[in-house]
C-alpha positions as CSV (number, residue, x, y, z in Angstrom):
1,X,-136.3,136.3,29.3
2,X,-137.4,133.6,26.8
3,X,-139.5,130.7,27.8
4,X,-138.8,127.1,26.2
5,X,-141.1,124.5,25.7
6,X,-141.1,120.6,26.1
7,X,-138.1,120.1,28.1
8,X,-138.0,117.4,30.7
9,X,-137.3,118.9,34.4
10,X,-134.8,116.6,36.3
11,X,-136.4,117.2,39.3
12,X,-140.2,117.0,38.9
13,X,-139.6,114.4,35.8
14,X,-142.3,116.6,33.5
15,X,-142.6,118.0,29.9
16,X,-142.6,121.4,31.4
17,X,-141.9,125.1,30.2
18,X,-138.4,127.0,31.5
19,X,-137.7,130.2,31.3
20,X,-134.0,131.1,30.5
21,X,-132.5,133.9,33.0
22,X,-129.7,135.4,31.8
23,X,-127.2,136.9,34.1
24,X,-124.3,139.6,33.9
25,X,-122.0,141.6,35.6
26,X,-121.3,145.4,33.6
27,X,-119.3,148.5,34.1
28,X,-121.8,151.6,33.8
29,X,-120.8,155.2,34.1
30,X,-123.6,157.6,35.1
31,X,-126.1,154.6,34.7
32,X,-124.9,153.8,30.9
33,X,-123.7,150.5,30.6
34,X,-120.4,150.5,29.0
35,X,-119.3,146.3,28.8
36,X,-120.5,143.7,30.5
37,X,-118.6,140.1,31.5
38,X,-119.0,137.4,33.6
39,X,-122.2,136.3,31.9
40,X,-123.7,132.9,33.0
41,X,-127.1,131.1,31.8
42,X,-130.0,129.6,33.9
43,X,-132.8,127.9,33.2
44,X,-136.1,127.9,35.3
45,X,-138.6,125.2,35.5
46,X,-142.5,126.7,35.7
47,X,-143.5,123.2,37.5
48,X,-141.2,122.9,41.1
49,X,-139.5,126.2,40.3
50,X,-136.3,124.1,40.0
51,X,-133.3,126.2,39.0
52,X,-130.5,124.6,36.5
53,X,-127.4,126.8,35.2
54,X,-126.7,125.8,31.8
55,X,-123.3,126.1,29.5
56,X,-122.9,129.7,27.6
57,X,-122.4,128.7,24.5
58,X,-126.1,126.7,24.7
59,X,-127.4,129.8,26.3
60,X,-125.9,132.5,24.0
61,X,-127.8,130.1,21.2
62,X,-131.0,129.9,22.7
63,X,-131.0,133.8,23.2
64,X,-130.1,134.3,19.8
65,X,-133.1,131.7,18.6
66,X,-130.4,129.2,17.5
67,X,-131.5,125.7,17.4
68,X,-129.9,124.2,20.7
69,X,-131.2,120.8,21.6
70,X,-130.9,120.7,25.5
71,X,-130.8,117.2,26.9
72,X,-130.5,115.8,30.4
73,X,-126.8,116.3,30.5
74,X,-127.0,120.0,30.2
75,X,-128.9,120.7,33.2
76,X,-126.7,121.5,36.4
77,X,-129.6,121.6,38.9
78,X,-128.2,124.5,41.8
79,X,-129.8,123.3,44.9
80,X,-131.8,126.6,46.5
81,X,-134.3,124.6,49.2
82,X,-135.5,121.6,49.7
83,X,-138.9,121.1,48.4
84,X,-141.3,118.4,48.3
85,X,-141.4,116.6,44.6
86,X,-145.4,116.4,45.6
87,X,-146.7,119.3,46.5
88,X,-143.8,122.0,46.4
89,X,-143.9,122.9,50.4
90,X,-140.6,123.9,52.2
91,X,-139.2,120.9,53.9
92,X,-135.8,120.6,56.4
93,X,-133.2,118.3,54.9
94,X,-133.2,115.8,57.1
95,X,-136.9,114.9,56.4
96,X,-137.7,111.1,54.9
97,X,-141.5,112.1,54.4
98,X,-142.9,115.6,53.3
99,X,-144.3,116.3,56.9
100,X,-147.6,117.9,54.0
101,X,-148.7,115.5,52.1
102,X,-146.7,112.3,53.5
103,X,-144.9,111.6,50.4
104,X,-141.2,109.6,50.5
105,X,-138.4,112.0,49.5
């Protein structure tokens, strides 16, 4: 896992740090890993814990230490649970104010 600094979360609309999650799927014999496919990039935002799944190719550089300049467009933001932008508790869905802290949604 590799963190990345100064990137603007679409959700909680800070500088904050991501980490980048990499994920596989591999063939193993005897616990050996022999390939691997079906790889797909995630980032991870340290602030709301907001999860985005980015392209390989811009994953694949940043793993490799690659200058890749990640803008808004790159983050696919995968909806997990609906959290308060405020103060991060668990709200239901159909929630106008966080029930918490009162704040609009």
């Amino acid at each position: 896992m590799k963190e990345l600094h100064n990137i603007t979360c679409n959700n909680c609309d800070n500088l904050s740090v991501m980490k980048l999650i990499k994920n596989y799927t591999y063939f193993h014999i005897f616990f050996i890993p022999i390939f691997k496919w079906n790889e797909s990039y995630y980032l991870m935002c340290k602030n709301c814990d907001s999860i985005y799944s980015i392209s390989n190719e811009k994953g694949n550089a940043i793993e490799k230490g690659l200058d890749s300049n990640l803008t808004y467009w790159d983050l696919n933001e995968i909806k997990t649970d609906n959290r308060c932008k405020n103060c991060g508790n668990k709200i239901d869905n159909d929630y106008r104010y966080c029930p918490y802290c009162g704040e609009q949604i």
